[in-house]
N, C-alpha and C positions, 0 to 999 in steps of 0.2 A: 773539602778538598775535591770533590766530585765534580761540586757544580765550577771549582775553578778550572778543572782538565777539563771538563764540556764545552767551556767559554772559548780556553784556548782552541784547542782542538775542534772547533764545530764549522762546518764549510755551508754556503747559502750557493745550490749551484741553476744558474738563471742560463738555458741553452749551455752554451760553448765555456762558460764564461764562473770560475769559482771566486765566490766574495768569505771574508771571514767574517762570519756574524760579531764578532769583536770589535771587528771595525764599523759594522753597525751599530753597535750598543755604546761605543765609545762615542758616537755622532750623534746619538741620542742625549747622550749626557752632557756632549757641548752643546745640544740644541737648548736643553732645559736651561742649561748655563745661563743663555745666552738671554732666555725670556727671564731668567730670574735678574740679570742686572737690568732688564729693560725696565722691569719692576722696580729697579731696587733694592734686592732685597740679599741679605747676606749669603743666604744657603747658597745663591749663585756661585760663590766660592767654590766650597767643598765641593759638590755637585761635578764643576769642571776639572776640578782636581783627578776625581775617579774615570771620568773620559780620557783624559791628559794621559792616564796610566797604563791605558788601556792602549791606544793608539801608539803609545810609542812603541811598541812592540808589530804594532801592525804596520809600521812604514820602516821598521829594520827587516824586510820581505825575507833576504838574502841571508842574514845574521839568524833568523829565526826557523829558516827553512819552511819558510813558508809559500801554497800554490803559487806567488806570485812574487818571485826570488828577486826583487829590488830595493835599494837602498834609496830611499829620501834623506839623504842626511837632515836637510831643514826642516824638514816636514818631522823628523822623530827628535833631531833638537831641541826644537821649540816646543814638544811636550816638556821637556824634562826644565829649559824656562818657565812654560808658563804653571810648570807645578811650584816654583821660588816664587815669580813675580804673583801668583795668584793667594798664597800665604801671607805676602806684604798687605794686597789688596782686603782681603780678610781681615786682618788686624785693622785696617784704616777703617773700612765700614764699621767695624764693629763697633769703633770708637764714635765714628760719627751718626751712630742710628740714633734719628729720634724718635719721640713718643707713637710715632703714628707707624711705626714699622719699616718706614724708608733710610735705607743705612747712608744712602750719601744727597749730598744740594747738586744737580748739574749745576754747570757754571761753564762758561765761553773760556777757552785756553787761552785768548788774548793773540795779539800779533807775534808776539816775540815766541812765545811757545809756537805757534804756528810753523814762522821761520827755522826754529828746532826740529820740530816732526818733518817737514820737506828735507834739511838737510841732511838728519840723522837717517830716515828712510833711503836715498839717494847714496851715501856714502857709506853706510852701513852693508847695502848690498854692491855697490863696488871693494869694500873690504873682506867681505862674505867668498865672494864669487872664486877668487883663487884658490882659497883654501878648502871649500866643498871640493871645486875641480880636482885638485889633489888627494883627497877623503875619496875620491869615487863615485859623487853624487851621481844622480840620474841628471840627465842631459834636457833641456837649456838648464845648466847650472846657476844661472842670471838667476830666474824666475824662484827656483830653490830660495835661494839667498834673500832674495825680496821679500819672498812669502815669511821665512823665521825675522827679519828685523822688523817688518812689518805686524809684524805678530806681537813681538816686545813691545812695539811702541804703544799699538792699541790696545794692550793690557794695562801699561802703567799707567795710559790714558785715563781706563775703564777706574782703576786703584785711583787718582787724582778727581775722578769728575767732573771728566770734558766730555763735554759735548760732541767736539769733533773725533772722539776716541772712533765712532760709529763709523766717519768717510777712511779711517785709517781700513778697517776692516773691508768696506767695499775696494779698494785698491788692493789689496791681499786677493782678496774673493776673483777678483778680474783676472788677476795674473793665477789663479791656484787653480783654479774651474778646469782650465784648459791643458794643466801640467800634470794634472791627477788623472784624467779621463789617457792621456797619452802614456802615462805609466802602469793604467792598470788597475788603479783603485776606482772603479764606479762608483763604487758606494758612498764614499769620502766625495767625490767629482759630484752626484747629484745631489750633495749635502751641500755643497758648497755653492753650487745654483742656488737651492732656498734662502741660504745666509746671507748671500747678495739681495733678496728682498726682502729679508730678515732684519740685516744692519740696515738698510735707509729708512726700513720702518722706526726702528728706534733712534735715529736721529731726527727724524721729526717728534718723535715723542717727545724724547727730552729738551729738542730744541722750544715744544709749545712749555715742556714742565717750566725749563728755565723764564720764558718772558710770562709765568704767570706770577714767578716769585717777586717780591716787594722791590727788591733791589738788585742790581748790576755787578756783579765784583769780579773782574777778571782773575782767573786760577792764577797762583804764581809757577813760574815754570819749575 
């Protein structure tokens, strides 16, 4: 119980400027995450599950009374998503690990999924966007909204094993980079730079994993 009131409770103060170490530790635990699917490998689950838990309390700033009294609504939704969708994911790897320790096959999402991820991304934060605004979100509310469907889709992506799960993230990372540094989260904001050459790194990986495998099979959507 100690070490969890230290966790909550513990401030990182750089100049002017108080960061929760929480919210570093939770950025640490989506970083691991994030090498362990580039990996492949199951624990990447769990692993992001415990960052997920962590952060959603660090982006209810305002709810938690914390130095830095804002509300992301999307940004502390999409923990509490990607602690569901990352349980589903869990279950799928687990299922598909083979002998060699890699839990899923990348595989091309095909056109038609493609055409899905641009729609559902697109309309997803035009349906988002009103209802943050109303919730109180932190302002561009747009970018909010963008960041959580964006986030859903690259997760279910990551649970399915596309390849293109990876560019879903760079679009997240592009619009989040500059919405976090304006709200106040640095920590989260200079995490979110690396993850931008974080994800394109791993879409090359598994773009070379996939054309070294035998055969071709488009993911069904």
């Amino acid at each position: 119980m100690d070490l969890v009131r230290w966790l909550f409770d513990a401030q990182l103060h750089i100049g002017s400027q108080t960061i929760l170490w929480r919210e570093v530790v939770g950025n640490v635990f989506g970083l691991l995450s994030a090498l362990g699917g580039m990996r492949r490998k199951v624990w990447a689950w769990p692993i992001g599950i415990i960052g997920n838990a962590l952060l959603f309390t660090v982006f209810l700033g305002a709810v938690f009374h914390t130095p830095n009294p804002v509300n992301l609504l999307g940004q502390a939704a999409r923990q509490l998503m990607f602690i569901v969708v990352s349980v589903y994911g869990w279950v799928q790897w687990r299922r598909s690990r083979d002998g060699l320790g890699a839990a899923v096959e990348p595989r091309w999402a095909g056109w038609k999924a493609r055409v899905f991820i641009v729609l559902a991304l697109v309309g997803g934060t035009a349906l988002l966007t009103p209802l943050f605004t109303a919730l109180g979100s932190y302002q561009p509310v747009w970018a909010d909204a963008w960041i959580f469907t964006g986030s859903l889709l690259a997760t279910y992506g990551m649970a399915k094993g596309w390849v293109e799960f990876w560019l879903i993230w760079v679009a997240v990372d592009l619009v989040g980079t500059p919405l976090l540094f304006s709200a106040g989260y640095y920590a989260s904001g200079l995490m979110y730079i690396f993850y931008g050459a974080f994800t394109l790194t791993g879409f090359f990986v598994w773009a070379r994993t996939r054309r070294r495998l035998p055969h071709e099979t488009p993911a069904p959507a």
